[in-house]
Wavefront OBJ file of the C-alpha trace (Angstrom):
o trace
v 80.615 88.813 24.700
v 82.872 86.681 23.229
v 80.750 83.251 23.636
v 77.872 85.410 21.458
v 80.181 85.957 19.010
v 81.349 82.218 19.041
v 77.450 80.443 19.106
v 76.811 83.361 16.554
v 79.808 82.260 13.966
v 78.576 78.490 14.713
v 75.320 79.521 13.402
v 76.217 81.452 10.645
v 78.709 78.873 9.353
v 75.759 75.616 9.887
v 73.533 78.262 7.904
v 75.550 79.005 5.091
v 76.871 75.497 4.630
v 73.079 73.877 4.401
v 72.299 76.805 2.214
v 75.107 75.645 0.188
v 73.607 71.806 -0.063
v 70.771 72.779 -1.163
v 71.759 74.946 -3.929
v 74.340 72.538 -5.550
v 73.624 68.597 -6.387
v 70.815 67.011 -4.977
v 71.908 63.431 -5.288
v 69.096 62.809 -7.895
v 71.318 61.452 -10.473
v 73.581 59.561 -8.287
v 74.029 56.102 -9.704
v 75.094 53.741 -12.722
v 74.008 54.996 -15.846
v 74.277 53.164 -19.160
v 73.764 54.934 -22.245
v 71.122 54.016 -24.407
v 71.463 56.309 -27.530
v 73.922 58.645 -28.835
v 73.895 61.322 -31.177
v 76.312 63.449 -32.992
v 75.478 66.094 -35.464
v 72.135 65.301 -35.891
v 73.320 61.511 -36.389
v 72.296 57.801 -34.227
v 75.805 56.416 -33.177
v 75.473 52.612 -33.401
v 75.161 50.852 -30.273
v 78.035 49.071 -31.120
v 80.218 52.377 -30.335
v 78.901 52.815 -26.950
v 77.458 49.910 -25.514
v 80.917 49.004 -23.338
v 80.080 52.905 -21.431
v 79.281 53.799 -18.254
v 78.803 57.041 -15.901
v 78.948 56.888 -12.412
v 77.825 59.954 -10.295
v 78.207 60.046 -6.537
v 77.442 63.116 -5.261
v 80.065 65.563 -6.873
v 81.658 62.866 -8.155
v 81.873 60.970 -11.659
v 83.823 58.635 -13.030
v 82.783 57.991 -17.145
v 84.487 54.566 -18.381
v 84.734 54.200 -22.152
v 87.791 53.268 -24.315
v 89.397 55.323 -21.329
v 88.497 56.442 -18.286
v 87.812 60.175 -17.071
v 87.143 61.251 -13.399
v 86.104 64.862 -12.157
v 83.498 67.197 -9.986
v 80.175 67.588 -11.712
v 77.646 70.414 -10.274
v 73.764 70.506 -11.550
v 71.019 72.373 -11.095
v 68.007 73.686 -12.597
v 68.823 71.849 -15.882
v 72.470 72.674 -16.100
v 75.385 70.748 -15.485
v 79.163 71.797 -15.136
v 81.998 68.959 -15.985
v 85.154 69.185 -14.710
v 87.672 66.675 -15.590
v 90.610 66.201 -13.181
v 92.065 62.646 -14.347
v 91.917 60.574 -17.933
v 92.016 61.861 -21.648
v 90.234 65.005 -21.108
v 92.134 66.125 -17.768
v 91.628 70.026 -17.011
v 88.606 70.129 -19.235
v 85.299 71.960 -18.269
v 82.496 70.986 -20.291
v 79.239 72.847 -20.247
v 76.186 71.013 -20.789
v 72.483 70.660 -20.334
v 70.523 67.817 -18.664
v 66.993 66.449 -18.064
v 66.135 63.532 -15.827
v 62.265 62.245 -17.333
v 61.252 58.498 -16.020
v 64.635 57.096 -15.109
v 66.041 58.682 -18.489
v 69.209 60.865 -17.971
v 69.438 62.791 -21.020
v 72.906 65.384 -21.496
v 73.749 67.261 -24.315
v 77.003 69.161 -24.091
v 79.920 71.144 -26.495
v 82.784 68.790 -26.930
v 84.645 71.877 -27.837
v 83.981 72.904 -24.114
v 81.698 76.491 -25.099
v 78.892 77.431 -24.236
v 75.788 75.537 -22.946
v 73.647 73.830 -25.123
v 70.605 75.653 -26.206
v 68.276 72.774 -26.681
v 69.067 68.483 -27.142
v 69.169 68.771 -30.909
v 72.671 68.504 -31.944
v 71.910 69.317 -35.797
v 72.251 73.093 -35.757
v 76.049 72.301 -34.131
v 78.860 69.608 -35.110
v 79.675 70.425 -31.673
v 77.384 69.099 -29.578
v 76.658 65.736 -28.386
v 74.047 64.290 -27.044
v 73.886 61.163 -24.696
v 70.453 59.240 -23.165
v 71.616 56.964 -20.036
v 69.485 54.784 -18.329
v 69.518 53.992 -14.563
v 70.472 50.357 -13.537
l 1 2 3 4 5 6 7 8 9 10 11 12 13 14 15 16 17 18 19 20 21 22 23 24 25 26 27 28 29 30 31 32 33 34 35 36 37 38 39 40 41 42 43 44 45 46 47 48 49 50 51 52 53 54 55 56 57 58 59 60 61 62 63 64 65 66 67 68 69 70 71 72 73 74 75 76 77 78 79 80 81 82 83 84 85 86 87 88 89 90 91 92 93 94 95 96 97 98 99 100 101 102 103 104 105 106 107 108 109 110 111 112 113 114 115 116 117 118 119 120 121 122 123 124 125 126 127 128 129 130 131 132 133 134 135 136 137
């Protein structure tokens, strides 16, 4: 009886762990990103005040490098992304965003106050929200 029970909690556990995979990241955005536009409150930043940024997601994992650098755990699916930031200027921050990946175009828009998820990519109706358009290298 007791080597059923054992195969049968090996099975259960392989189950339930590739049912977890599947659920969470898929690895589709894992990679350098460079942003190509940003926008705040309805406003174009200036390329000037982000060209020097980059995001790097490996798996769970992202490291953004700006003026500073932040590191976390990102999850996505279905068009919504949670940010958690463990190390840099926004350490113990969880930022709720939105995302769409169209031709090699990672587009997030996301509450810098930390609320809610985004409704939509327009960041007019919100001083909030910012919006971001990387591109793969």
């Amino acid at each position: 009886m007791k080597p059923l029970l054992i195969i049968f909690l090996i099975f259960w556990a392989v189950s339930c762990s590739s049912t977890k995979e599947t659920a969470s990241n898929s690895g589709d955005l894992d990679g350098d990103w460079y942003p190509i536009q940003q926008e705040i409150n309805g406003q174009q930043l200036e390329l000037a005040s982000f060209g020097n940024q980059k995001l790097v997601i490996i798996e769970s994992s992202f490291i953004f490098m700006a003026e500073s650098v932040d590191e976390g755990n990102i999850t996505y699916d279905n068009g919504k992304m949670d940010i958690y930031v463990d190390t840099g200027e926004n350490a113990g921050r969880h930022f709720k965003a939105i995302y769409k990946l169209e031709n090699d175009l990672l587009t997030l828009c996301y509450d810098l106050k930390g609320g809610d998820y985004p409704e939509s990519f327009d960041t007019s109706s919100n001083p909030n929200l910012f919006l971001s358009t990387f591109r793969k290298e």
